[in-house]
PASELUM-246154 format. One record per residue (C-alpha): chain; x, y, z. Coordinates in steps of 0.2 Angstrom, whole numbers. Each point is the difference from the previous one (the first is absolute). Layout:
REM residues N
{chain = A | X = X | Y = Y | Z = Z}
...
***
This chain:
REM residues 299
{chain = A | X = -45 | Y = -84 | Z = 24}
{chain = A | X = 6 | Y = 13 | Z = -11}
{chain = A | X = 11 | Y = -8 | Z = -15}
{chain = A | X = 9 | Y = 13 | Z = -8}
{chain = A | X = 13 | Y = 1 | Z = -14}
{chain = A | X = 14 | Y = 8 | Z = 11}
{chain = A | X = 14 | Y = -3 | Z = -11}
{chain = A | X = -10 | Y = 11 | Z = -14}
{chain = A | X = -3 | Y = 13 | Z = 11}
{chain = A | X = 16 | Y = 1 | Z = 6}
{chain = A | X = 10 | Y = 0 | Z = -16}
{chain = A | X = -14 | Y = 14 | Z = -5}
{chain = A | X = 4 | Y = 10 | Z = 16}
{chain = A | X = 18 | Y = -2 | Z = -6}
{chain = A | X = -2 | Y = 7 | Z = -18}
{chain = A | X = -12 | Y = 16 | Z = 6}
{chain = A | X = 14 | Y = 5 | Z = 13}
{chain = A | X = 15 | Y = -1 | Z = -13}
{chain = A | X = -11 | Y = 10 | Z = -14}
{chain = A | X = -6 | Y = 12 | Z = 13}
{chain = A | X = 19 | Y = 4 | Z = 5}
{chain = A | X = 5 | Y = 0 | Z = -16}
{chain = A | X = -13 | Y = 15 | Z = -2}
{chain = A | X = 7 | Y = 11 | Z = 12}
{chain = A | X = 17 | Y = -1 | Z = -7}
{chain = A | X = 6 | Y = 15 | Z = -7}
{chain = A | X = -1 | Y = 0 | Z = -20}
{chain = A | X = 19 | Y = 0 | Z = -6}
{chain = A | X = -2 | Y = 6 | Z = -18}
{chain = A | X = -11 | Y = 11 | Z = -14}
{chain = A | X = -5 | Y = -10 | Z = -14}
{chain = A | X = 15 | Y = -13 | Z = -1}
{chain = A | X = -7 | Y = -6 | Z = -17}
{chain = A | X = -3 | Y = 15 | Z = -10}
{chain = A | X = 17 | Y = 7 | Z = 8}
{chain = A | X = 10 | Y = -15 | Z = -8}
{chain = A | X = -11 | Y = -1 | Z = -17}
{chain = A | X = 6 | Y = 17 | Z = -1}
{chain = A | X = 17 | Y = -1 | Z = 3}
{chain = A | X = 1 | Y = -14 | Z = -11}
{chain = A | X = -12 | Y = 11 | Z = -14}
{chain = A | X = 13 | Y = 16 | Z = 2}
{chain = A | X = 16 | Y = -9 | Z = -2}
{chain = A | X = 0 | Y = 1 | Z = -18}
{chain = A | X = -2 | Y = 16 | Z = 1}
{chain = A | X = 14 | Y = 5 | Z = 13}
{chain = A | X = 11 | Y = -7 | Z = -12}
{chain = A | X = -5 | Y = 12 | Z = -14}
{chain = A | X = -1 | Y = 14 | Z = 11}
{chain = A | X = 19 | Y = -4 | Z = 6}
{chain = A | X = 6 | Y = -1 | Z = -18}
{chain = A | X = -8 | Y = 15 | Z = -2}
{chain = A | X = 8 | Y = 8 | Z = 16}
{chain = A | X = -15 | Y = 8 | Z = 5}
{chain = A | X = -8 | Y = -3 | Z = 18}
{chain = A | X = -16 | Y = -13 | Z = 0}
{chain = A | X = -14 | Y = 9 | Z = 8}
{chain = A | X = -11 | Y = -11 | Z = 7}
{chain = A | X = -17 | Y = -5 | Z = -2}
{chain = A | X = -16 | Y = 11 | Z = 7}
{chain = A | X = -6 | Y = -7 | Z = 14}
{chain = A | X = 12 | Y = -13 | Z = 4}
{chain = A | X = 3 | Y = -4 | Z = 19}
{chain = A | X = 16 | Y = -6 | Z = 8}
{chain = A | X = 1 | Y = -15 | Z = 10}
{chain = A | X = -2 | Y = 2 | Z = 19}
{chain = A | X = 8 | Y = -12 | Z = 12}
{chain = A | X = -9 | Y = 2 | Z = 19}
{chain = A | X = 16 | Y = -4 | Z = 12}
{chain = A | X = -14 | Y = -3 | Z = 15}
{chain = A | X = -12 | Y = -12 | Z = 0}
{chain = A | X = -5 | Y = -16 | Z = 12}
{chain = A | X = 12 | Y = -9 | Z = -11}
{chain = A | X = 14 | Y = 12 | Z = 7}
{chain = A | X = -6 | Y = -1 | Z = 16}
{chain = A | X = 3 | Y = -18 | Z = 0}
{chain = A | X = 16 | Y = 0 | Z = -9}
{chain = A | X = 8 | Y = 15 | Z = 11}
{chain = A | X = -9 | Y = -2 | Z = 18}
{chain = A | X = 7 | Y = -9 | Z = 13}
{chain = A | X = -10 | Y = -13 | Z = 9}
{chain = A | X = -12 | Y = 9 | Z = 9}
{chain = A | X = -8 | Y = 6 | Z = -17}
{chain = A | X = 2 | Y = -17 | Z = -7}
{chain = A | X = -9 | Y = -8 | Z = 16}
{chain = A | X = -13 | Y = 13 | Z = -3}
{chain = A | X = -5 | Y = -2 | Z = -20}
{chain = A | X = 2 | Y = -22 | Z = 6}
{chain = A | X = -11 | Y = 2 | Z = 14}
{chain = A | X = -13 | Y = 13 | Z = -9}
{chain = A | X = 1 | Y = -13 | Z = -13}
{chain = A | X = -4 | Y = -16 | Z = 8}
{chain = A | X = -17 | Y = 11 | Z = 8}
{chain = A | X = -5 | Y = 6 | Z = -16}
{chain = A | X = 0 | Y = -19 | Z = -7}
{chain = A | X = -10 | Y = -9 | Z = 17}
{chain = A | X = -13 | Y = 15 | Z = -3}
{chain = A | X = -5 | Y = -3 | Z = -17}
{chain = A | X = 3 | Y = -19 | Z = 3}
{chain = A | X = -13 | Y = 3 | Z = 16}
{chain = A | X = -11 | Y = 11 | Z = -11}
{chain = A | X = -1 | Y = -13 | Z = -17}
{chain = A | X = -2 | Y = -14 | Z = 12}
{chain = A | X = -13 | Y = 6 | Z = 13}
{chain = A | X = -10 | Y = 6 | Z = -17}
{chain = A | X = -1 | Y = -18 | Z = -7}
{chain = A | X = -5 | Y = -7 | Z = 17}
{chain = A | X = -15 | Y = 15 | Z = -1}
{chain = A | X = -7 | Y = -5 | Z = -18}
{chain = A | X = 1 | Y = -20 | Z = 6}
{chain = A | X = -11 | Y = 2 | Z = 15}
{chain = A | X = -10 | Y = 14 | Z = -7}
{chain = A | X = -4 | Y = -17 | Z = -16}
{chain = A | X = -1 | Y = -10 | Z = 14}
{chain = A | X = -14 | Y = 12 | Z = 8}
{chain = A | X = -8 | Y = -2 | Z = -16}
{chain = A | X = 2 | Y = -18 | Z = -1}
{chain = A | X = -8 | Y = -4 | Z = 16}
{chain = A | X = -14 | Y = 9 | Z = -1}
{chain = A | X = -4 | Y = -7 | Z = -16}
{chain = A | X = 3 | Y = -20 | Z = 6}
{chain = A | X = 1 | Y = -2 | Z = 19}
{chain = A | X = -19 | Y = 4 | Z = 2}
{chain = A | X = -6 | Y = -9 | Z = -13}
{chain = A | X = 7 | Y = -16 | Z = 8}
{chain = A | X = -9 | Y = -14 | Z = 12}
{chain = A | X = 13 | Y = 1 | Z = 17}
{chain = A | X = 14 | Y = 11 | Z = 4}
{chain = A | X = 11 | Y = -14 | Z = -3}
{chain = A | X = -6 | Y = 1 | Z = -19}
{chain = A | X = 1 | Y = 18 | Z = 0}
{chain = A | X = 18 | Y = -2 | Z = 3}
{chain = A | X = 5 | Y = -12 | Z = -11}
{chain = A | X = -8 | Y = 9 | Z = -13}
{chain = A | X = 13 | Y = 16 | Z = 2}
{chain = A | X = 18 | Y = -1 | Z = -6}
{chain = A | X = 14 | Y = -6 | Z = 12}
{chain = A | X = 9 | Y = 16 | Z = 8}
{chain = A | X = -16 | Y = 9 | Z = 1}
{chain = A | X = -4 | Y = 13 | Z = 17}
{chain = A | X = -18 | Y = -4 | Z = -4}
{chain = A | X = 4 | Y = -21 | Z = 2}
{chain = A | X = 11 | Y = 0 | Z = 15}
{chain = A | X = -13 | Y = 12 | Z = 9}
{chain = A | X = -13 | Y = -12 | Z = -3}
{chain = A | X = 9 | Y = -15 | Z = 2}
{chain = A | X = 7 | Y = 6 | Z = 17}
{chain = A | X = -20 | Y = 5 | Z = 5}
{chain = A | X = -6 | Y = -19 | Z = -8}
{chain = A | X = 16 | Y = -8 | Z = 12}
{chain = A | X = -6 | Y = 10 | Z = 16}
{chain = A | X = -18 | Y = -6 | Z = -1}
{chain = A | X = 4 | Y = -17 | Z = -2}
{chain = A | X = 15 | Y = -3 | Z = 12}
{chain = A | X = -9 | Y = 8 | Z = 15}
{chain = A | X = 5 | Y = -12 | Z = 12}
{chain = A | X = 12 | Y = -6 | Z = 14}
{chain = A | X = -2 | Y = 5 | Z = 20}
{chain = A | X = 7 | Y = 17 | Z = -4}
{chain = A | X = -11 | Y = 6 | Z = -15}
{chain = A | X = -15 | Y = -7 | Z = 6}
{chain = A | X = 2 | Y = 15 | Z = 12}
{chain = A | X = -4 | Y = 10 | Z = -13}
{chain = A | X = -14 | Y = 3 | Z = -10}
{chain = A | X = -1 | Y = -4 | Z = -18}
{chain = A | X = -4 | Y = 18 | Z = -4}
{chain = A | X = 15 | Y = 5 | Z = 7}
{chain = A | X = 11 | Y = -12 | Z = -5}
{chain = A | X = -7 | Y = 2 | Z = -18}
{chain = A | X = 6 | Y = 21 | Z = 1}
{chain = A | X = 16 | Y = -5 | Z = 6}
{chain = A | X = 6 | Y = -12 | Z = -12}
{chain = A | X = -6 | Y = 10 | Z = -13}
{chain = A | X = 7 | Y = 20 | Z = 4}
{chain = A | X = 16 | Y = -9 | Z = 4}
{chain = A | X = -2 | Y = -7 | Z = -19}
{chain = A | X = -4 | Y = 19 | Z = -6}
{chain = A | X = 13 | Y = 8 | Z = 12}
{chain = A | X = 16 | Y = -12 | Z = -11}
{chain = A | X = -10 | Y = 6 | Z = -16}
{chain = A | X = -1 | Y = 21 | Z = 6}
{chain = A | X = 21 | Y = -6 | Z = 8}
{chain = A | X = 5 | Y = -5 | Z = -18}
{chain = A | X = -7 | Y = 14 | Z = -10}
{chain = A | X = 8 | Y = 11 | Z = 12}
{chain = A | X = 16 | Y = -8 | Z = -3}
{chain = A | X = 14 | Y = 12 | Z = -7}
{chain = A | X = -10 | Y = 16 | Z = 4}
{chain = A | X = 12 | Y = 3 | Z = 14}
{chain = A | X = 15 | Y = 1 | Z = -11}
{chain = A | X = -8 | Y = 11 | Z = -12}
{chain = A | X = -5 | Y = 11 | Z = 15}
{chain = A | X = 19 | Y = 0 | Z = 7}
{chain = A | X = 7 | Y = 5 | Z = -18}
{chain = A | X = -13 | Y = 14 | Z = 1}
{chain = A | X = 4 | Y = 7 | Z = 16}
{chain = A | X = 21 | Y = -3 | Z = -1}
{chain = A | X = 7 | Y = 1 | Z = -18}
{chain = A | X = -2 | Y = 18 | Z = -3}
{chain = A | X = 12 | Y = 3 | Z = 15}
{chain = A | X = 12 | Y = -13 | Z = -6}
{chain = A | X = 0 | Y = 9 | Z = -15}
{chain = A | X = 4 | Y = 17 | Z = 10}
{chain = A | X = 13 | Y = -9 | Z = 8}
{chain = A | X = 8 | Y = -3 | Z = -15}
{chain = A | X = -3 | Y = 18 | Z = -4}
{chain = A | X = 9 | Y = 5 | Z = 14}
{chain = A | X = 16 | Y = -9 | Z = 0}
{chain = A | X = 2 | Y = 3 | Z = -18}
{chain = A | X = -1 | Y = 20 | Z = 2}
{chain = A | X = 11 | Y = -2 | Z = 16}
{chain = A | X = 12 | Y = -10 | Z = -13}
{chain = A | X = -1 | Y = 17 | Z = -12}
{chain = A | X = 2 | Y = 10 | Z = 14}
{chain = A | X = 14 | Y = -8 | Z = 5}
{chain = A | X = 11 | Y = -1 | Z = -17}
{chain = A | X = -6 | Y = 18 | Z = -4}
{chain = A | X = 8 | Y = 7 | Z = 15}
{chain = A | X = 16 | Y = -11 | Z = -2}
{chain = A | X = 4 | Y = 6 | Z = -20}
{chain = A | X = -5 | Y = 18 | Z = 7}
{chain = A | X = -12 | Y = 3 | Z = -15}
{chain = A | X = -19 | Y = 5 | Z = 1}
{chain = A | X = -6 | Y = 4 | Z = -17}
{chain = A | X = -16 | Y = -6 | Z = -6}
{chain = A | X = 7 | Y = -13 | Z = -10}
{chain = A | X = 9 | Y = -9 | Z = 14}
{chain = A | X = -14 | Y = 4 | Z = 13}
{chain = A | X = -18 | Y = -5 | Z = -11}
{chain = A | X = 7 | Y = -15 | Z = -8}
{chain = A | X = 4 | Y = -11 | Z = 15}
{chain = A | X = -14 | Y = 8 | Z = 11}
{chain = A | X = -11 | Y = -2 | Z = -13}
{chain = A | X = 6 | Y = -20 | Z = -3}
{chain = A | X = -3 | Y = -3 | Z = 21}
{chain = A | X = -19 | Y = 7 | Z = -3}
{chain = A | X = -3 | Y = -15 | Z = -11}
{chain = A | X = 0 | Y = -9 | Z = 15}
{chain = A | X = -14 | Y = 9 | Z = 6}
{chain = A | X = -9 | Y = -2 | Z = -15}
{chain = A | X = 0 | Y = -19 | Z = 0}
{chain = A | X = -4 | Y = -1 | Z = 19}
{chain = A | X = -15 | Y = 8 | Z = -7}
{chain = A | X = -2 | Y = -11 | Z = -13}
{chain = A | X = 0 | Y = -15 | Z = 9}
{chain = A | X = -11 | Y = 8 | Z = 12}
{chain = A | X = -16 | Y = 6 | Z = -9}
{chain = A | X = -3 | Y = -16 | Z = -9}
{chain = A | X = -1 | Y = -10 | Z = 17}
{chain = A | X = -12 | Y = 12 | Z = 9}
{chain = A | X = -12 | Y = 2 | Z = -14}
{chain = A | X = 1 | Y = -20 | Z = -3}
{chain = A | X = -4 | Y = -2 | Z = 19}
{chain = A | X = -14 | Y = 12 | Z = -1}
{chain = A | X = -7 | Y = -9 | Z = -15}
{chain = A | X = 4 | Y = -18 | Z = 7}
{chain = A | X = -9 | Y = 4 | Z = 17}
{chain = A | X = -16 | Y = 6 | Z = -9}
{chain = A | X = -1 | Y = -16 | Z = -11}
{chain = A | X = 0 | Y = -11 | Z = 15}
{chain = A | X = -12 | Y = 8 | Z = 9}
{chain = A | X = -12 | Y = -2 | Z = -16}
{chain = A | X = 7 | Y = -18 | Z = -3}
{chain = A | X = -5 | Y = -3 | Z = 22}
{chain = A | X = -16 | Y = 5 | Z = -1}
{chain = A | X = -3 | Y = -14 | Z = -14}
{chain = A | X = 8 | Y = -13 | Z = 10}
{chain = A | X = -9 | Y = 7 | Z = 19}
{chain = A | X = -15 | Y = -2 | Z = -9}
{chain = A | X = 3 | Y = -16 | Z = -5}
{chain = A | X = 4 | Y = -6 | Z = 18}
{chain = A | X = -15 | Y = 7 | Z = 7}
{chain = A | X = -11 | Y = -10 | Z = -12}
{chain = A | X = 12 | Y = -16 | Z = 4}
{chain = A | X = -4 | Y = 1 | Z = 16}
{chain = A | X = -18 | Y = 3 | Z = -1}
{chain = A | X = -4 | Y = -15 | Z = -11}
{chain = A | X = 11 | Y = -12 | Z = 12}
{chain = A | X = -9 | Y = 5 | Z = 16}
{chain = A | X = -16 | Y = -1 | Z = -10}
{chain = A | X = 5 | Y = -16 | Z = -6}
{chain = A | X = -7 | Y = 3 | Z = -18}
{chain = A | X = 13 | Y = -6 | Z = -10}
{chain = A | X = 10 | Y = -10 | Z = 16}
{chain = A | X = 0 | Y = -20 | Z = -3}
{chain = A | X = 11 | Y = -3 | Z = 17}
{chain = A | X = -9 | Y = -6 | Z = 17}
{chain = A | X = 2 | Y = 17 | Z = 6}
{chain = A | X = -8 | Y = 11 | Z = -12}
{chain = A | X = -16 | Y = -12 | Z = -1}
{chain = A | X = 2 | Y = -1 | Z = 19}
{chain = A | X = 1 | Y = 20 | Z = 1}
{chain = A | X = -17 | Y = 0 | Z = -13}
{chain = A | X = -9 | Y = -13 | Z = 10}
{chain = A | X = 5 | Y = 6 | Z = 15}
{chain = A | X = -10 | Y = 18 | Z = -5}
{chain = A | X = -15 | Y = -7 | Z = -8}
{chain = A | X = -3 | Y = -11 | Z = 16}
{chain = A | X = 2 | Y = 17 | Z = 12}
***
């Protein structure tokens, strides 16, 4: 029902996570440029200053290069498998929710121009079976009304004929809008699950990585700040992109949920005037649907 470029939305999820982890790594250097044009700028003037044999001073303002030893890129280099398994699990979750989120979005604006699309065409038509054809293939809005159109006029056989075509008529078609509300809803699961679980993998990670520190801190026998904040600080990245991974998925959900219940009520309302006009008859051409209409203008 739902044709969807996949393929784009998951190369898209792809690129979002990759530039999103490449924001939370830490920034290696100060002005890389301006320090080398610098360099390159005073080295004519070392020289002199050397012939000369009096100290360079150097330039007002100017700051030194700053190499950050921790990072998530040292985390992967330097942890063991546990932290690697960690970042490769936070990872693949972050991707399959944006890939959820871009794709569930595309599905949204389709069905909420297809909405559009039957209103404007399917009532303007003769029959039901017109109305249909006149809406795109893939269309909520067509398979509703062609599962409605196919109800009415196959009402027959020794075990439907036990049932009224009223009845039958409501069952084929909330089974048709039950797929339609089952594949919106597709995905939403995942999303909810990376909520409710990737800021504790991210602790876990956090965990074992401090536990690591710990560890080596006690074996060299040194606990100054430098040995202690730098690979405490590196295991808390962990945490960070548990958190990470986690916000965009629970608000994503939250947002996804609401659109479908907006793009529901387009397509309940739909159903419920489907089935009155096929019980009524009005735009039926099967024997039921004039038998139903002749039926109640005889009664």
């Amino acid at each position: 029902m739902f044709k969807s470029t996949r393929l784009s939305a998951f190369f898209a999820a792809v690129l979002i996570s990759v530039s999103a982890t490449a924001l939370i790594a830490p920034q290696t250097s100060f002005a890389q440029d301006t320090a080398s044009a610098s360099a390159s700028a005073a080295a004519p003037a070392a020289a002199a200053a050397a012939d000369a044999s009096a100290p360079a001073a150097a330039a007002p303002g100017a700051k030194e290069e700053v190499k950050n030893p921790y990072g998530i890129d040292s985390v992967w280099a330097q942890g063991d498998f546990v932290a690697r398994g960690t970042i490769i699990i936070l990872s693949l979750m972050s991707m399959g929710s944006w890939y959820i989120i871009i794709t569930k979005l595309i599905d949204q604006f389709k069905i909420n121009g297809q909405a559009k699309e039957a209103s404007e065409k399917f009532w303007k038509a003769q029959s039901v079976v017109a109305g249909s054809a006149a809406l795109k293939e893939g269309s909520p809005f067509r398979y509703i009304a062609e599962s409605g159109s196919k109800a009415s006029s196959h009402h027959d056989g020794a075990l439907l004929e036990q049932i009224d075509l009223s009845t039958w008529v409501t069952m084929s078609i909330q089974r048709a809008v039950d797929r339609v509300q089952s594949r919106l809803q597709d995905g939403l699961s995942f999303l909810a699950t990376v909520g409710s679980t990737a800021p504790f993998i991210g602790l876990f990670g956090t965990v074992w990585g401090i536990y690591n520190a710990l560890t080596a801190i006690g074996m060299s026998g040194q606990a100054s700040i430098d040995k202690v904040a730098g690979p405490v600080g590196e295991s808390l990245i962990m945490t960070a992109f548990g958190l990470f991974v986690a916000v965009p998925a629970v608000l994503g959900y939250n947002w996804l949920v609401r659109r479908n219940k907006s793009a529901m009520e387009d397509v309940r309302s739909f159903s419920a005037d489907i089935h009155s006009v096929l019980i009524s008859g009005v735009m039926s051409t099967s024997e039921a649907g004039r038998a139903a209409l002749g039926a109640k203008k005889v009664g």
